[in-house]
VEXRO-647078 format. One line per field, with one value per atom (N, C-alpha, C): x, y, z; atom name; residue number from 1. Coordinates in steps of 0.1 Angstrom, whole numbers, plus 2048, in hexadecimal, padded with zeros to 3 digits. Atoms other than C-alpha are relative to their C-alpha. Layout:
BEGIN
px = [X, ...]
py = [Y, ...]
pz = [Z, ...]
atom = [CA, ...]
n = [NUM, ...]
***
This chain:
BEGIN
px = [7F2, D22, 801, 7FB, D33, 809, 7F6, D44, 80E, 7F1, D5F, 806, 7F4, D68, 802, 7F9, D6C, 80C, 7F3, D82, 80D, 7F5, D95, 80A, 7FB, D9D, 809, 7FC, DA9, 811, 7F4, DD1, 805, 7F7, DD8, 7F7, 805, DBF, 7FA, 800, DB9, 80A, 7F7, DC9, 801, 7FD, DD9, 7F9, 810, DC1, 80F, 7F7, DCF, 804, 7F7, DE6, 800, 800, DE3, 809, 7FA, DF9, 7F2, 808, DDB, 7FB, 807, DCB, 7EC, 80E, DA3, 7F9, 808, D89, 7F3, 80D, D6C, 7F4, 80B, D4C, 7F2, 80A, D2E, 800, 801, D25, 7F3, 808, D08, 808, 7F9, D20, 7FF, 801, D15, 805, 7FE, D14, 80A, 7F7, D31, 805, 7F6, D44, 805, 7F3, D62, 804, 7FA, D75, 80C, 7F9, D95, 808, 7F9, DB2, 811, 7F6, DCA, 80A, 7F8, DED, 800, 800, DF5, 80E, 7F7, E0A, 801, 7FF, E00, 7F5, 80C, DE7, 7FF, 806, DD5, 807, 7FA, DE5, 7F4, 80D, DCB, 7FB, 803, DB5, 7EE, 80A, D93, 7F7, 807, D76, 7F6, 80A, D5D, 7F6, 80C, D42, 7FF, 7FE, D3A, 800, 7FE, D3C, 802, 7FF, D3B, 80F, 7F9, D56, 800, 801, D51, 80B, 7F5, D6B, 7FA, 809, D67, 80D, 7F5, D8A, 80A, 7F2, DA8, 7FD, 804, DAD, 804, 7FC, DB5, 800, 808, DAE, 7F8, 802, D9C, 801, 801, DA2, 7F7, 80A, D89, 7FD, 803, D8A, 80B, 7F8, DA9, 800, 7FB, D9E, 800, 7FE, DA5, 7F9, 809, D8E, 802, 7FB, D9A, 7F2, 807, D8A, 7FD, 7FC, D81, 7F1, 80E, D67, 7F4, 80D, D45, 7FF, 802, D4D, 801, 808, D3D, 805, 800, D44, 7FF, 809, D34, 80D, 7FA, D4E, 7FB, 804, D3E, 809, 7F3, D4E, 807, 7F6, D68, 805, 7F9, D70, 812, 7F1, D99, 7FB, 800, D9C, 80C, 7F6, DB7, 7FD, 800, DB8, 80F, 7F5, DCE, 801, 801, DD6, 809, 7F9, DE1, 809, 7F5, DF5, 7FC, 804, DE0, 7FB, 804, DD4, 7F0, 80C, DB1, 7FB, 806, D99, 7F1, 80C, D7D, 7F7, 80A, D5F, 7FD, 7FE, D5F, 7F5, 809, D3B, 7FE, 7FF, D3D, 7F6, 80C, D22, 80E, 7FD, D34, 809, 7F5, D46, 808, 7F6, D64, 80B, 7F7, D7E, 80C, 7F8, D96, 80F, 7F4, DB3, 803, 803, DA1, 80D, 7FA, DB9, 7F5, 80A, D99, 7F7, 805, D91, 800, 7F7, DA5, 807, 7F4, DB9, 805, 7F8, DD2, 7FD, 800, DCC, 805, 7FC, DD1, 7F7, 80D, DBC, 7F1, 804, DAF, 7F5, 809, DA3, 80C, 7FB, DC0, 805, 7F4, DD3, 80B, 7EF, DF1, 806, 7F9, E09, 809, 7F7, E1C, 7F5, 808, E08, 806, 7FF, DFF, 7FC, 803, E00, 7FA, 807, DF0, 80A, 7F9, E0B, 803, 804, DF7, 7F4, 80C, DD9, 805, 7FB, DE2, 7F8, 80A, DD8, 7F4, 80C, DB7, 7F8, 807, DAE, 7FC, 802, DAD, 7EE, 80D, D88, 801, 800, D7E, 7F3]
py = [804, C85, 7F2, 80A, C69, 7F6, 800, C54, 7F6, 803, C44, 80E, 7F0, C67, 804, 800, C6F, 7FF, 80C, C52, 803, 802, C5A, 811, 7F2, C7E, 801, 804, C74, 804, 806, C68, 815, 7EF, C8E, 80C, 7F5, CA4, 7FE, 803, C94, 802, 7F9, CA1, 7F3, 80F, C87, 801, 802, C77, 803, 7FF, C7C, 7F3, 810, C5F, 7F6, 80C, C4A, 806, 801, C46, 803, 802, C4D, 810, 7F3, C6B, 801, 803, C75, 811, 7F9, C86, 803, 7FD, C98, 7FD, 7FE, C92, 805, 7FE, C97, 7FF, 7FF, CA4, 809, 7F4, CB6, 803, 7FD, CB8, 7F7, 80D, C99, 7EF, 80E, C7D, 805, 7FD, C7B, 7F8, 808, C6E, 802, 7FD, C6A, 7F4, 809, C5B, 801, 804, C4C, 7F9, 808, C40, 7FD, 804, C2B, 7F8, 805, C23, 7F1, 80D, C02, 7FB, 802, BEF, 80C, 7FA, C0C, 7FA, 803, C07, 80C, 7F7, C1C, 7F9, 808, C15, 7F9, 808, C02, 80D, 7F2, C1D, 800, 803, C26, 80E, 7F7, C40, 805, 7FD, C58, 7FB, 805, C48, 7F7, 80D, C2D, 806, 800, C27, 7F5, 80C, C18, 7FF, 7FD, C0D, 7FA, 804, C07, 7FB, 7FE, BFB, 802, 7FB, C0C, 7F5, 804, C02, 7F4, 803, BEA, 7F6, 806, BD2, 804, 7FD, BD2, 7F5, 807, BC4, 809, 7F4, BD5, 7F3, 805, BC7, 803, 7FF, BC9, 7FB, 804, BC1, 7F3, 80A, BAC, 7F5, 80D, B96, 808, 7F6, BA0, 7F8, 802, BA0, 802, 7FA, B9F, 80A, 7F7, BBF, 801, 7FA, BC4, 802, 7F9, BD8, 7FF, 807, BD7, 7FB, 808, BCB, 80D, 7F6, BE0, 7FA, 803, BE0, 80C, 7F8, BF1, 7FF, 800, BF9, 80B, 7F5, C05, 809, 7F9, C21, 7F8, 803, C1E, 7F6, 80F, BF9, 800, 7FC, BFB, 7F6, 804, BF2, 802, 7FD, BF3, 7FF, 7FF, BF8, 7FD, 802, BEA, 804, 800, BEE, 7F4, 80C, BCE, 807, 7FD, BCF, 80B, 7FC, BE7, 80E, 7F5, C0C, 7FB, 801, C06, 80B, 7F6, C1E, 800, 802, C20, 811, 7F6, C35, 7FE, 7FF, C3D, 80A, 7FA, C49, 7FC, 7FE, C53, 806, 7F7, C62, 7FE, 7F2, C7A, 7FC, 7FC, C83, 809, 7F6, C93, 805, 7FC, CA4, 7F6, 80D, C8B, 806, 7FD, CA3, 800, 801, CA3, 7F5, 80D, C98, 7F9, 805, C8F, 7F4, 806, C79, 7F2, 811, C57, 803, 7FF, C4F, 7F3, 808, C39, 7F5, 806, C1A, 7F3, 80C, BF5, 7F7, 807, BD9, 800, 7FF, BDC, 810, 7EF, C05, 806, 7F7, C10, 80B, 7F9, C2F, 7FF, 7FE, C34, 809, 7F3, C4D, 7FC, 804, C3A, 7F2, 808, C27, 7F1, 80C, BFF, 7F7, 806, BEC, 7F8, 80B, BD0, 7F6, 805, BB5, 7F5, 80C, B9D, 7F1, 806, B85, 7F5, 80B, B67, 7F8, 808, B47, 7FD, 802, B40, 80C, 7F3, B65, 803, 7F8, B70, 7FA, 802, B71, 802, 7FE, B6C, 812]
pz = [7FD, ADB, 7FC, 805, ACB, 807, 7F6, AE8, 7F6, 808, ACA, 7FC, 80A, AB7, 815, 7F5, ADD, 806, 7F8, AEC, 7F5, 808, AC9, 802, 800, AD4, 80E, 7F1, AFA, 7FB, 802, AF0, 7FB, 800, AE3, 807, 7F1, AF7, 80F, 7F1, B18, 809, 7EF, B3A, 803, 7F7, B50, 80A, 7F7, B66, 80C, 7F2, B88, 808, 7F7, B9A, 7F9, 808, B7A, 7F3, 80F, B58, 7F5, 808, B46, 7FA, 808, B30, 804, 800, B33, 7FA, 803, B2A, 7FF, 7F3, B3C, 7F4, 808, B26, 804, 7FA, B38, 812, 7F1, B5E, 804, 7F9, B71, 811, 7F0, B91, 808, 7F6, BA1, 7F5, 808, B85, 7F3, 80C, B6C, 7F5, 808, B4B, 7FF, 808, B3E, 7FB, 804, B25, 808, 7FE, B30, 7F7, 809, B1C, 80B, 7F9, B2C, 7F5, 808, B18, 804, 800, B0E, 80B, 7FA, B29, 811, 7F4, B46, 806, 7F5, B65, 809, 7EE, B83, 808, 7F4, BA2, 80A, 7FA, BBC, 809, 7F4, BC9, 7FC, 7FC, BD2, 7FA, 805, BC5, 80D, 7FA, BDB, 7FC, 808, BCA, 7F8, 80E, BB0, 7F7, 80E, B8D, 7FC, 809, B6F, 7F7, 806, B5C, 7F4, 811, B32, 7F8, 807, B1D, 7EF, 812, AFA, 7FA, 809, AEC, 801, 7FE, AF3, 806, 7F2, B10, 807, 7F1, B34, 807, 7F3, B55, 809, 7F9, B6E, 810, 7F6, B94, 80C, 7F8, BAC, 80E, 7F6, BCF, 802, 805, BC6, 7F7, 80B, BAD, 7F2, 810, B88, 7F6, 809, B69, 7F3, 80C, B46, 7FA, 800, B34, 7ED, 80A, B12, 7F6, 804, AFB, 800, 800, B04, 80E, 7F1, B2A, 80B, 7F4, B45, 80F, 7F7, B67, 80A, 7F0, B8A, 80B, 7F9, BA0, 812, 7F7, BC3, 80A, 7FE, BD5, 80D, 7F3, BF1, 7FB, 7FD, BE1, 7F5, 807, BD6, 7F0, 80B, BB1, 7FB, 80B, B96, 7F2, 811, B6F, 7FD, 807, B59, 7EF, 80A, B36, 7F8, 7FF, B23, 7F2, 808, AFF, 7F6, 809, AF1, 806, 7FA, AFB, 806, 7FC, B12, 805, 800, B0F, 807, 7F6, B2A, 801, 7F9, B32, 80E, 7F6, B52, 808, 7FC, B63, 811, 7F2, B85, 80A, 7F8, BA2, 80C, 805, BB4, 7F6, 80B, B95, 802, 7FB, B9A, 7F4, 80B, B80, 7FC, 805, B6E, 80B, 7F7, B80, 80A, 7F3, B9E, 80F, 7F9, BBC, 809, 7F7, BCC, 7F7, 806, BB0, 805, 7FF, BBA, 813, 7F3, BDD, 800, 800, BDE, 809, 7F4, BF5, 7FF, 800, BFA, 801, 804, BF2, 80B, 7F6, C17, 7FF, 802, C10, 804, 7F8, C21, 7FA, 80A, C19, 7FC, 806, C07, 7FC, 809, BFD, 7F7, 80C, BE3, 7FA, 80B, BC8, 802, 801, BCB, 7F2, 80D, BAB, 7FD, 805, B9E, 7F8, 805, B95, 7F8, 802, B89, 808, 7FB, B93, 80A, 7FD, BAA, 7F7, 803, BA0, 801, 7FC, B9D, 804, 7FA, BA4, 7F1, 808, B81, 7F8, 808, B6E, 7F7, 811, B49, 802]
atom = [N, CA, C, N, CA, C, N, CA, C, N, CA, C, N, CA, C, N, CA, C, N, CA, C, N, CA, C, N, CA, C, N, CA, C, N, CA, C, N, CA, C, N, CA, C, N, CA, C, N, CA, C, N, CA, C, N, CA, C, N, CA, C, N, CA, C, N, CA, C, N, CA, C, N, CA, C, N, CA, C, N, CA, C, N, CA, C, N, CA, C, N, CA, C, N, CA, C, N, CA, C, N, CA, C, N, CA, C, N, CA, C, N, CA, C, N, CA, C, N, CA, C, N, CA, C, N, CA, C, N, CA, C, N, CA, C, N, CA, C, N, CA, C, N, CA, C, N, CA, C, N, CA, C, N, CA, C, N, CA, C, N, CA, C, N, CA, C, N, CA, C, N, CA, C, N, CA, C, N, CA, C, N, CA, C, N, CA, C, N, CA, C, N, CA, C, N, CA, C, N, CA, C, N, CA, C, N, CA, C, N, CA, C, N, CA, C, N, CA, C, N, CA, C, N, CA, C, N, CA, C, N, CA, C, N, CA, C, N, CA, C, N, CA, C, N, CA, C, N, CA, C, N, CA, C, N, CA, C, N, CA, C, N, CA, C, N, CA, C, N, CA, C, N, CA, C, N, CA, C, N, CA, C, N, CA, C, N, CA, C, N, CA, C, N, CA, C, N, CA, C, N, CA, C, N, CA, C, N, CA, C, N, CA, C, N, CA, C, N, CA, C, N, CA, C, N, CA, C, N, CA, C, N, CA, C, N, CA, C, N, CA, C, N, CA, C, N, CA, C, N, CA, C, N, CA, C, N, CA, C, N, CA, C, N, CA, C, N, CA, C, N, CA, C, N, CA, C, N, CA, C, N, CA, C, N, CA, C, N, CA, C, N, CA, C, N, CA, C, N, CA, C, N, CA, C, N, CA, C, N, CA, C, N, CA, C, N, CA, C, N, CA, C, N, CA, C, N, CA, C, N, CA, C, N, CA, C, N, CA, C, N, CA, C, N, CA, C, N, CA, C, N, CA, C, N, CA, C, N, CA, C, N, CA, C, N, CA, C, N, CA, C, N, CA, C, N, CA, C, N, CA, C, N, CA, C, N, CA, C, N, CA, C, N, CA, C]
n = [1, 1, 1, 2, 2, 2, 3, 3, 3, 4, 4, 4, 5, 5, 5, 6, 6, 6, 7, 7, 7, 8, 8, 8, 9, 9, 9, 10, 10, 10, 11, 11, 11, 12, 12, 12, 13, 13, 13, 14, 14, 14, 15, 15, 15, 16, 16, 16, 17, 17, 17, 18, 18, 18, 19, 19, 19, 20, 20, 20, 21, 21, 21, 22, 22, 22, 23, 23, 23, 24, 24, 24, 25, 25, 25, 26, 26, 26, 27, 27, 27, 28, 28, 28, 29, 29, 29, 30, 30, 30, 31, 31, 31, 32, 32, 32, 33, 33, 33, 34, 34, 34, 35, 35, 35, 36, 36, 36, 37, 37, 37, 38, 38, 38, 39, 39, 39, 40, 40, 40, 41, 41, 41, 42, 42, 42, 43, 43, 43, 44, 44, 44, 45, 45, 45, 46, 46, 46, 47, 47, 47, 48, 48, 48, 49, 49, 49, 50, 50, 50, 51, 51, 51, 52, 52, 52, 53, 53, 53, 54, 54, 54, 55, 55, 55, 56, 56, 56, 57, 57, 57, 58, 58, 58, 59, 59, 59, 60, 60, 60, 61, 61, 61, 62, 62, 62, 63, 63, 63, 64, 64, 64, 65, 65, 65, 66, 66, 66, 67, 67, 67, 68, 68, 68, 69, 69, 69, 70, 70, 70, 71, 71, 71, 72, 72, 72, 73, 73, 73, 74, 74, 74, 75, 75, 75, 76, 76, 76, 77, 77, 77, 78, 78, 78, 79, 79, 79, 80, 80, 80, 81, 81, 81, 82, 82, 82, 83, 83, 83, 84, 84, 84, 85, 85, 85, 86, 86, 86, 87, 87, 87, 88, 88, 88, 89, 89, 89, 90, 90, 90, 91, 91, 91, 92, 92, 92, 93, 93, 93, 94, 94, 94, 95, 95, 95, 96, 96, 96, 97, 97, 97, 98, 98, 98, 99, 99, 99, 100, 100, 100, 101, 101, 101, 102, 102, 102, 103, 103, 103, 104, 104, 104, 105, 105, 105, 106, 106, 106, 107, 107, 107, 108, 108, 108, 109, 109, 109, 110, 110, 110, 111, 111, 111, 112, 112, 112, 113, 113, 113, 114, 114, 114, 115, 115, 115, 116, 116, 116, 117, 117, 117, 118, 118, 118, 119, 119, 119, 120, 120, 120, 121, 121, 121, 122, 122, 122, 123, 123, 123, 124, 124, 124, 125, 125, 125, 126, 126, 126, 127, 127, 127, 128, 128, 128, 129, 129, 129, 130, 130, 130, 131, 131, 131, 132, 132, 132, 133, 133, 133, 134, 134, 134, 135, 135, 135, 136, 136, 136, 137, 137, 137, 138, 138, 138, 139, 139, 139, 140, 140, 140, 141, 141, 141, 142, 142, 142]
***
């Protein structure tokens, strides 16, 4: 498997990931550890929410940010990052489509409503999606 001819197939045959603006696409799983590509439009984001498990996150294509624990990280090809579970995060996508691989333990289905839960920087729950509006000062990372 080729993870570019992949990432390039997402945009017309990937299912919407669940509780996000974004498209995906399952690549590899044995039931516990998983991939997927991810393609997030240019100008959309994940809301701030949290995973049963960790993961990695890849960027193959584009830029972003990715936010982590409140502070934010500009994102772009080649840049890795470990998100452990339970900790709230966000994804952004900046002027350009960002395309992420997304390797998960549990792995769960991109549709999965058990994939993501909505919360607030704290963990808490939510039932209406918290955004990411921007870094304060001095919060944002190269």
């Amino acid at each position: 498997m080729n993870l570019p001819d992949v990432a390039r197939t997402v945009p017309e045959h990937g299912v919407p990931v669940h509780g996000a603006d974004a498209l995906g696409t399952a690549i590899l799983s044995n039931g516990h550890l998983g991939a997927d590509v991810l393609w997030v439009p240019a100008g959309a984001r994940f809301p701030v929410h949290t995973h049963p498990g960790h993961h990695l996150l890849y960027c193959v294509s584009g830029s972003g940010t990715i936010t982590i624990a409140a502070r934010t990280y500009d994102v772009r090809p080649g840049d890795i990052y470990m998100v452990d579970g339970q900790v709230p995060h966000a994804v952004g996508a900046g002027d350009e489509d960002h395309v992420l691989l997304s390797i998960g333990a549990p792995h769960k289905p991109i549709e999965s409503p058990d994939r993501m839960r909505l919360t607030n920087w704290s963990g808490g729950l939510l039932d209406d999606p918290m955004f990411v509006e921007g870094a304060p000062a001095g919060e944002r990372s190269p």
